[in-house]
C-alpha positions as CSV (number, residue, x, y, z in Angstrom):
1,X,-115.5,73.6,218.2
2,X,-118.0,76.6,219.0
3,X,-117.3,80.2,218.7
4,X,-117.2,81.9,221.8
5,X,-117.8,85.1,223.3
6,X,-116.5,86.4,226.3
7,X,-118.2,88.4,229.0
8,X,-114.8,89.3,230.5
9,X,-113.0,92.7,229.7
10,X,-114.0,92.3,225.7
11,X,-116.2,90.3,223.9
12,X,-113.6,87.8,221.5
13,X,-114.8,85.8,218.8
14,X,-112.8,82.6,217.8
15,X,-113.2,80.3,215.3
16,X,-110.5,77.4,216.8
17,X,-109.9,74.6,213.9
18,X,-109.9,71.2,215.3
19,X,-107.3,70.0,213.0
20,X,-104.4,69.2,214.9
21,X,-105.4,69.2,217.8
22,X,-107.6,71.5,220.7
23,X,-104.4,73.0,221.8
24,X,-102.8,73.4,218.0
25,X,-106.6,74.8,217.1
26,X,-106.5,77.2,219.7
27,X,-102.7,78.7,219.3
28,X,-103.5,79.1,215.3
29,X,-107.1,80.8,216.2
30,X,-105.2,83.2,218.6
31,X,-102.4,83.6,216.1
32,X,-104.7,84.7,213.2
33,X,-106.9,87.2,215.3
34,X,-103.7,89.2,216.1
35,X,-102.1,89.3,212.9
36,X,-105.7,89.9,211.2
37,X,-105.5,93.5,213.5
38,X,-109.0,91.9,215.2
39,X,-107.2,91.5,218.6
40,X,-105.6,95.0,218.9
41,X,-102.3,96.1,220.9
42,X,-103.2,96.0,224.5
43,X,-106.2,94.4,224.2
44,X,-106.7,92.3,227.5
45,X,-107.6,88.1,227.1
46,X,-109.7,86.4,229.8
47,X,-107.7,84.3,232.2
48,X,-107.3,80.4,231.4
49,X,-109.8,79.1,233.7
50,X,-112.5,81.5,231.6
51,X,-111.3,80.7,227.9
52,X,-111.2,76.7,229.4
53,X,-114.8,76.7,230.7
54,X,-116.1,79.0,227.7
55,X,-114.5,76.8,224.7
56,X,-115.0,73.2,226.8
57,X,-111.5,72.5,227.0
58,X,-109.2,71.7,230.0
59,X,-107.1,74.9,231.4
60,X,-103.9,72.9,230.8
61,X,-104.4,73.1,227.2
62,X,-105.8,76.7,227.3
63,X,-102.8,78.1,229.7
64,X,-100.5,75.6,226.7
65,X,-102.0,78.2,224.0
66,X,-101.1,81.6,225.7
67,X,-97.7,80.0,227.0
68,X,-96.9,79.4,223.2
69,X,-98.1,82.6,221.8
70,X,-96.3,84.2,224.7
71,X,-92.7,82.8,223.7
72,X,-93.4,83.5,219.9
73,X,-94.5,87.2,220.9
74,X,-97.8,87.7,219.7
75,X,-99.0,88.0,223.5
76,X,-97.4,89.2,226.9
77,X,-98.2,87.9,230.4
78,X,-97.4,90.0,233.5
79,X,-97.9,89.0,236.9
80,X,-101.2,91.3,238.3
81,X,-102.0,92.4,234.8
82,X,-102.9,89.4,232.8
83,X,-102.1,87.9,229.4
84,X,-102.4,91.1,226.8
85,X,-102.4,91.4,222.8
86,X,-98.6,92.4,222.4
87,X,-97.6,95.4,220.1
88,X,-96.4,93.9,216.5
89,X,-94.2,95.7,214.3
90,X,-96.7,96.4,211.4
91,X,-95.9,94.6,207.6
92,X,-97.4,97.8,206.3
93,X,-94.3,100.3,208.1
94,X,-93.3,102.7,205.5
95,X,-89.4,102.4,205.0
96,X,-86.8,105.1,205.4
97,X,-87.0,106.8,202.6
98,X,-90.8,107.0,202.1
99,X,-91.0,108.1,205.7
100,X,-88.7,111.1,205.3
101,X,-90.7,112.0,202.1
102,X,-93.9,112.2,204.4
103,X,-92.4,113.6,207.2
104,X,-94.5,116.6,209.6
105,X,-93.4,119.9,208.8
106,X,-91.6,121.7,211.7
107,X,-94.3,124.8,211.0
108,X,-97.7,124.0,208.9
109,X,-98.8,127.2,207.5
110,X,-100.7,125.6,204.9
111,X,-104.4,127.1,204.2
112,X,-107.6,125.6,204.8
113,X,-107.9,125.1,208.7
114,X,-108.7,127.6,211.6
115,X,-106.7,127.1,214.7
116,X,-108.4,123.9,216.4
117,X,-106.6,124.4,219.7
118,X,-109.0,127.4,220.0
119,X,-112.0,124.8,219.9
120,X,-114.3,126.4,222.7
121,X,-114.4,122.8,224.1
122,X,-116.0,124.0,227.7
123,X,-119.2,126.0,225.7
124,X,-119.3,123.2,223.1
125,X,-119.9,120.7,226.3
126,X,-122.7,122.5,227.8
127,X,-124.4,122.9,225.1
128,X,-124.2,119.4,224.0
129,X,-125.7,118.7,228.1
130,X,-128.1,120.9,227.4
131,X,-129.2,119.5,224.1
132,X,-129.0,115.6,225.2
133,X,-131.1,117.1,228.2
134,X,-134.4,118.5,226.6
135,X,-133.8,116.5,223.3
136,X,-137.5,113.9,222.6
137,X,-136.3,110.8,222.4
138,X,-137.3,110.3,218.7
139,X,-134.4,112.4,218.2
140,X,-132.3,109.3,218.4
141,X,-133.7,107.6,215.9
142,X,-133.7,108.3,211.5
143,X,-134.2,111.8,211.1
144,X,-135.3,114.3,208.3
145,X,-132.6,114.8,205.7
146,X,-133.5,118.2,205.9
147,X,-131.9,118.0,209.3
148,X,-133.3,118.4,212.2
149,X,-135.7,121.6,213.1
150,X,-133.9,123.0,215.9
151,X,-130.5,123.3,213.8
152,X,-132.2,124.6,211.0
153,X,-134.3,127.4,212.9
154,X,-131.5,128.3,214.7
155,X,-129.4,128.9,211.7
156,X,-132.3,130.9,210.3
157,X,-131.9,133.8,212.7
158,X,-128.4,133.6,212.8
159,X,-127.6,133.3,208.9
160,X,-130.0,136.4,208.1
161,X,-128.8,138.6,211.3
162,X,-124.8,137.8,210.6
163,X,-124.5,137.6,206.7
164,X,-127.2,138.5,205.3
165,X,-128.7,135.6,204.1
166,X,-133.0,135.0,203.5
167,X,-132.7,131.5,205.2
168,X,-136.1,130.0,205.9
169,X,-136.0,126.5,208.2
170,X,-138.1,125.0,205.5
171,X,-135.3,126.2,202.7
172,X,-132.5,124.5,205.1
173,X,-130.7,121.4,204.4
174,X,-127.9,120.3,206.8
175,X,-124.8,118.5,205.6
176,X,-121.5,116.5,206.4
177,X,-119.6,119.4,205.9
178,X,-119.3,121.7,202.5
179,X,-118.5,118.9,200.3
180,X,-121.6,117.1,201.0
181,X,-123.3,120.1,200.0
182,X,-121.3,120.6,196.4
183,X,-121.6,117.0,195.6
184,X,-125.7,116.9,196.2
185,X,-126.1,120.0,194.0
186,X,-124.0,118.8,191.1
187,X,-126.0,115.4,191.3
188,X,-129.1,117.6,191.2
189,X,-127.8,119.2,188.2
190,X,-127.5,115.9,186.7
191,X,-124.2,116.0,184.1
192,X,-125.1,120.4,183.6
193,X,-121.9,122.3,183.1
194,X,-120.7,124.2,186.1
195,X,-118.3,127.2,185.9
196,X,-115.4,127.1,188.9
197,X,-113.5,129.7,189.9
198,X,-109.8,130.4,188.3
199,X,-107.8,129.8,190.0
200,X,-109.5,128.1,192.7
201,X,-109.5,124.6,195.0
202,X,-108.7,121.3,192.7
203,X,-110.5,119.2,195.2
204,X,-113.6,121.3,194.7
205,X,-113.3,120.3,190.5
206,X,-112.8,116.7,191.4
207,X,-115.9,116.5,193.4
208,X,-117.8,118.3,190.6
209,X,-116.5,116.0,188.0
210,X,-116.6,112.7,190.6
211,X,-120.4,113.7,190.8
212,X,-121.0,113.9,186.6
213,X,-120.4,117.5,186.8
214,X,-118.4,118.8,183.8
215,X,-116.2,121.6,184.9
216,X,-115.4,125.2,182.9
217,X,-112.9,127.8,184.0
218,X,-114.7,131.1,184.9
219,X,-111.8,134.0,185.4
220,X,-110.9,135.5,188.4
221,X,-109.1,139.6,188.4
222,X,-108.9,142.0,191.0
223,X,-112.7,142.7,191.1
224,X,-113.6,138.6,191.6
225,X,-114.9,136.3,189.1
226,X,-116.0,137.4,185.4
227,X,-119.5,137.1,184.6
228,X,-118.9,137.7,180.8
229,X,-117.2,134.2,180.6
230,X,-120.2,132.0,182.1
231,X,-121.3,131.5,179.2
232,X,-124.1,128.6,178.8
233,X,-122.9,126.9,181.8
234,X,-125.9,126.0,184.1
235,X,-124.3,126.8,187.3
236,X,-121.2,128.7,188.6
237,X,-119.3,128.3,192.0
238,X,-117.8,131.2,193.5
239,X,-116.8,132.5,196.6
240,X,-117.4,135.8,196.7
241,X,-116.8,137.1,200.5
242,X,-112.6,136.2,200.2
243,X,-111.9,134.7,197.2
244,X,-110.0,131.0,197.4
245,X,-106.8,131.6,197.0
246,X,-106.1,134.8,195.7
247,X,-108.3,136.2,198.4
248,X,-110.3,139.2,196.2
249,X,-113.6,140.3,197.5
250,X,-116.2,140.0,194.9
251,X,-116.7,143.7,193.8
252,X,-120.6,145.4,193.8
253,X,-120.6,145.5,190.4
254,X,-119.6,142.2,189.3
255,X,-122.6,140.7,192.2
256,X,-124.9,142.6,190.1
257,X,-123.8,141.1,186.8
258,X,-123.6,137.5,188.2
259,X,-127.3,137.8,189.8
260,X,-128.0,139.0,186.4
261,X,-126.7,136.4,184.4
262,X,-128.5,134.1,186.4
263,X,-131.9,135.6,186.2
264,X,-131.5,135.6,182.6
265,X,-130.4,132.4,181.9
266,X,-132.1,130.6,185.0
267,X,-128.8,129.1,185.9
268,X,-127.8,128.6,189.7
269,X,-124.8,130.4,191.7
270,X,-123.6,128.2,194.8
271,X,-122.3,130.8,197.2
272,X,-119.0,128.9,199.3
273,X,-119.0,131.3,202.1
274,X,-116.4,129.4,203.4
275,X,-114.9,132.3,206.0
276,X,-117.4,135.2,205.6
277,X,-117.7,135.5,209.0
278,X,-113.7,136.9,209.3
279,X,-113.9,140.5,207.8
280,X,-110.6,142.7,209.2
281,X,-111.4,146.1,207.5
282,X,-114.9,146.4,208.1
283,X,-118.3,144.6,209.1
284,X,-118.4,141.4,207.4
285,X,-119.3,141.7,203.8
286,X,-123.1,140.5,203.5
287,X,-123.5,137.3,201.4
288,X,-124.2,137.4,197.7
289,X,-127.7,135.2,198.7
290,X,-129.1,138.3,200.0
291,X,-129.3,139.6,196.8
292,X,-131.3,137.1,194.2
293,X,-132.8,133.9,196.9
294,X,-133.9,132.7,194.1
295,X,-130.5,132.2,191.8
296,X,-128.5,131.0,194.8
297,X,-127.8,127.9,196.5
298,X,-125.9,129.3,200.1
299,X,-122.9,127.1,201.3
300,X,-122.1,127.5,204.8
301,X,-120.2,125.2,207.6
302,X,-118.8,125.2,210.8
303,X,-115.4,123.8,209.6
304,X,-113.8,127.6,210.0
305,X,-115.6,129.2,212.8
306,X,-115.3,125.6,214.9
307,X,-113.4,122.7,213.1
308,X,-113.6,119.9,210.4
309,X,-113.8,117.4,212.8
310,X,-117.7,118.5,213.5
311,X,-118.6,117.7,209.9
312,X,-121.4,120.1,209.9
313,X,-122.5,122.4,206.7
314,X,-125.8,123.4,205.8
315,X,-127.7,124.6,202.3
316,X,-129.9,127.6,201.9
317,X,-131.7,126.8,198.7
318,X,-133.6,128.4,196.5
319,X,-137.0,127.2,196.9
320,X,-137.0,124.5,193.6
321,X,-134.2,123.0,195.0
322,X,-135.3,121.5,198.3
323,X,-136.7,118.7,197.7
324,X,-134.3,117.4,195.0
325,X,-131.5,118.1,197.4
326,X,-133.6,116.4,200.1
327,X,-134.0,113.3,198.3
328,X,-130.7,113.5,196.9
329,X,-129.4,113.6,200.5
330,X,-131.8,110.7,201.6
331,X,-130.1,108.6,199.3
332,X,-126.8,109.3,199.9
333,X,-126.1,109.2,203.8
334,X,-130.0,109.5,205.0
335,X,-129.4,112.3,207.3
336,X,-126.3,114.2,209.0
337,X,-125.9,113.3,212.3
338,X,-128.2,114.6,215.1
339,X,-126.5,115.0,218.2
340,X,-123.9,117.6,216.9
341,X,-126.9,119.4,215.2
342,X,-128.6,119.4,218.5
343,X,-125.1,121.1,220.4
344,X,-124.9,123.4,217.7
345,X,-128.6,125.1,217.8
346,X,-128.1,125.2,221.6
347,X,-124.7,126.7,220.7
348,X,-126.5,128.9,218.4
349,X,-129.3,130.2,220.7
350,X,-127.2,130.8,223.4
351,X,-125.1,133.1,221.7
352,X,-122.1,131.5,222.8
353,X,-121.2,130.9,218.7
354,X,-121.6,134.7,218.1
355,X,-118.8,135.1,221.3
356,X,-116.6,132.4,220.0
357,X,-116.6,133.6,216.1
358,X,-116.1,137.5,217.8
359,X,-113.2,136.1,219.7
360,X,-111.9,134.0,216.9
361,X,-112.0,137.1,214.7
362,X,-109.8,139.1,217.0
363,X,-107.3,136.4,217.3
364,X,-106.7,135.9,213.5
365,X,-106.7,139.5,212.9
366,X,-103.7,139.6,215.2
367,X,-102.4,136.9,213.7
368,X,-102.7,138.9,209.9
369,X,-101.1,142.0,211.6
370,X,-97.8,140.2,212.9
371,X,-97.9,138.1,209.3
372,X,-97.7,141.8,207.5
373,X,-95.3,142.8,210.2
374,X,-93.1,140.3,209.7
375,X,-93.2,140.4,205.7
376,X,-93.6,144.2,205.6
377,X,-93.3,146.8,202.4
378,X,-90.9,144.2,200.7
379,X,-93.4,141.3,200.0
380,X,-97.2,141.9,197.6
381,X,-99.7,140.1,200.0
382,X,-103.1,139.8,198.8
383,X,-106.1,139.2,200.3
384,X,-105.4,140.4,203.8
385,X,-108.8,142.1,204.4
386,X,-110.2,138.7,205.2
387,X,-110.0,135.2,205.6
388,X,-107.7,132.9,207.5
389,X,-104.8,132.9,204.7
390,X,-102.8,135.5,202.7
391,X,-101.6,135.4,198.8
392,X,-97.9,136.2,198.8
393,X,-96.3,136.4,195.6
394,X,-93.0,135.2,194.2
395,X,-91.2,135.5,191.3
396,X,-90.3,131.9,191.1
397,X,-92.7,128.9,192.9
398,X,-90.4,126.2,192.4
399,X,-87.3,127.8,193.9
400,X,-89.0,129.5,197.7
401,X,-90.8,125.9,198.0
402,X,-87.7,124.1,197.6
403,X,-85.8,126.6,200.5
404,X,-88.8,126.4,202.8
405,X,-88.7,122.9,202.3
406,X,-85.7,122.9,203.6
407,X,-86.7,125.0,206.7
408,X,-89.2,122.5,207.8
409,X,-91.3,124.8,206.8
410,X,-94.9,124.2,204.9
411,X,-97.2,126.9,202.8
412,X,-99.4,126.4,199.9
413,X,-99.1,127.1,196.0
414,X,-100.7,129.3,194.3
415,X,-99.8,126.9,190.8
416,X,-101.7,123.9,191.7
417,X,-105.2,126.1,191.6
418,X,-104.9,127.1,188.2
419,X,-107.4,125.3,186.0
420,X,-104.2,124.4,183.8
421,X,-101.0,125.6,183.9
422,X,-99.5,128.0,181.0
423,X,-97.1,130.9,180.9
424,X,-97.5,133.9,182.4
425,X,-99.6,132.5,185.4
426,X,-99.4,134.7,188.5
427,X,-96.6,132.7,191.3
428,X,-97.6,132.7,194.8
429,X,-97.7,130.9,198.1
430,X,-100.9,130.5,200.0
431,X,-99.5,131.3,203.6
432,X,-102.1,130.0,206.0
433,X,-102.3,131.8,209.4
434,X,-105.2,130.1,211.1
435,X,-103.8,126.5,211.1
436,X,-100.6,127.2,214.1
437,X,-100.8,127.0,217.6
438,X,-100.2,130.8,219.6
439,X,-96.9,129.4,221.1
440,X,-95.2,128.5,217.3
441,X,-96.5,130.7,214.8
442,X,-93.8,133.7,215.9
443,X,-91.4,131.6,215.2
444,X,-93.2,129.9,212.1
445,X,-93.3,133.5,210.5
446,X,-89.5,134.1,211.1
447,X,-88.8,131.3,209.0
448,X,-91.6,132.5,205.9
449,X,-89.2,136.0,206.2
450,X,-86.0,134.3,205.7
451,X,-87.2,131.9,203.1
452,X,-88.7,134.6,201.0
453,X,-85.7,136.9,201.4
454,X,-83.8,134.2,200.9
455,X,-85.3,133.6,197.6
């Protein structure tokens, strides 16, 4: 029998086996398609007299088919609304116990996400009209890895007005987010040892090391990472604006030493200025880049100031770098891409980003005032002059994890960003304050108090 198509509701694709019988063929066809997942939940059929004229066969034996399927409950048939793919229980459900193990916390104040309710959904929407609008029509075809021009030229002005930063379109490269970015550069650097931050992200050391990067501890104390322990290594990640996790701006003299050390050895920095733009005490601090173009590789992305879901980053490189990177980025996706570039440059030029990230800065600062509120002269917090997440630290880990797990309540741990683990290590949780919603994270913070006094 001939596959078939259907120009009714969806296009289906059946194989039916002969064996057996047209009608026998048809049921098992049916069967297999729902259980395979390729007929989905929901997912409306044509009516008998279509499927019988499309696969040659009589609508007895086609209305035979659905009336089997129906009674064995892989489909449903409703007067006025047709036969339908019906909802299976799925082979894969967890069970009881692995469920409650995975469970959603009551409150999430975990690091590493801005508030996405606060996506400015209305601005984001004109700007992508606006874009789709004037964009060439090449600009829906392959692009530049570089990115495209109007992205890049936009973040040009607005990368050296807000943070400092000698950006160049031509020294540009857009990405699928920051990760993109730290897994092209430690291709580029082809096996070299890079220097990470510690403590600092474990994901961010498994991409290094997933892309033949070999990975060295570089010290972090109250004035930011330690140049004195580079050491040979050929690059060194660090984030100087608000440290990740224990939230330390990198101090004047310790920029100095790092452009240094990199002059001197002709080693590369990569600069994650992951949150620079949210500076509490004072005017954002201006990015490290600013200071040696030619030792640093700029990380920046809209996953903070917008939301991950965008998956847009970009490179400022120092001039030896592009076209590596470039090709690098050819070979691993092609190019990011292009209508969310497009939206973002309009986004860009219209200052409607510089209103949201002002507006987003006054929200979270409120949002640090209640958390030191709440904890007051009881609790050390660190990094509070910055950022979207506070270091609060414990005497013991183990124990306030266990009572908040208890509460419902989720935060992150300091331990699991320590290059390996030993005595001594400073305890702490990473209390995120970006990630609730306005209407729970009152009460999300009276739960942090009474776990920690609790503890």
């Amino acid at each position: 029998m001939n596959d078939f198509w259907s120009g009714v509701g969806v296009d289906l694709h059946l194989e039916p086996d002969p064996e057996g019988g047209r009608r026998v063929g048809l049921e098992r066809a049916l069967r297999d398609a729902v259980r395979d997942g390729r007929l989905a939940p929901g997912t409306r059929l044509p009516a008998t007299r279509r499927l019988a004229t499309e696969l040659g066969v009589s609508r007895g034996t086609a209305k035979a088919a659905y009336d089997q399927l129906v009674a064995e409950g892989y489909l449903t048939a409703r007067q006025g609304s047709g036969t339908q793919v019906a909802l299976l229980p799925s082979v894969d459900a967890e069970a009881p116990d692995a469920a409650a193990r995975t469970r959603v916390p009551r409150f999430d104040l975990r690091p590493g996400s801005p508030d996405v309710g606060a996506f400015p959904a209305a601005a984001w929407l004109r700007s992508l009209r606006r874009a789709i609008a004037t964009a060439p029509s090449l600009a829906y075809d392959y692009g530049d890895p570089r990115g495209r021009i109007e992205l890049r030229t936009a973040l040009s002005g607005y990368l050296g007005r807000a943070r400092g930063v000698i950006a160049p379109p031509e020294r540009i490269v857009i990405t699928s987010g920051y990760v993109q970015g730290l897994a092209l550069l430690t291709r580029v650097l082809d096996g070299s040892r890079v220097a990470m931050e510690d403590p600092g992200l474990p994901f961010h050391r498994e991409v290094v090391r997933h892309n033949g990067g070999r990975v060295v501890p570089v010290r972090v104390d109250e004035r930011g990472a330690c140049a004195e322990d580079l050491g040979d290594a050929a690059a060194v990640v660090v984030t100087p604006a608000h440290q990740y996790p224990t939230g330390v701006t990198l101090h004047p003299e310790r920029r100095r030493a790092l452009t240094d050390w990199a002059r001197a050895r002709g080693a590369l920095i990569v600069e994650d200025d992951y949150d620079g733009e949210f500076r509490y005490d004072r005017q954002p601090v201006g990015a490290l880049q600013g200071m040696a173009p030619g030792q640093v590789a700029y990380l920046g992305t809209a996953s903070k100031t917008l939301g991950p879901a965008l998956r847009l980053g970009w490179m400022v490189l120092p001039p030896h770098l592009v076209d590596a990177v470039a090709d690098a980025k050819l070979h691993s996706d092609h190019h990011t891409e292009t209508i969310g570039q497009l939206a973002l440059a309009e986004l860009i030029d219209s200052h409607a980003y510089d209103r949201h990230v002002r507006a987003c800065r006054l929200r979270y600062r409120r949002r640090r005032d209640q958390l030191l509120g709440r904890l007051g002269a009881r609790s050390s917090v660190r990094g509070i002059a910055a950022g979207l997440h506070a270091l609060v630290e414990v005497a013991d880990e183990e124990a306030v994890l266990a009572r908040a797990e208890e509460e419902g309540l989720a935060v992150g741990r300091l331990g699991e960003h320590w290059h390996a683990p030993g005595e001594g290590r400073l305890q702490g949780l990473v209390v995120g304050y970006g990630t609730p919603r306005e209407r729970v994270y009152p009460e999300a913070l009276e739960v942090l108090g009474r776990v920690l006094e609790g503890a």
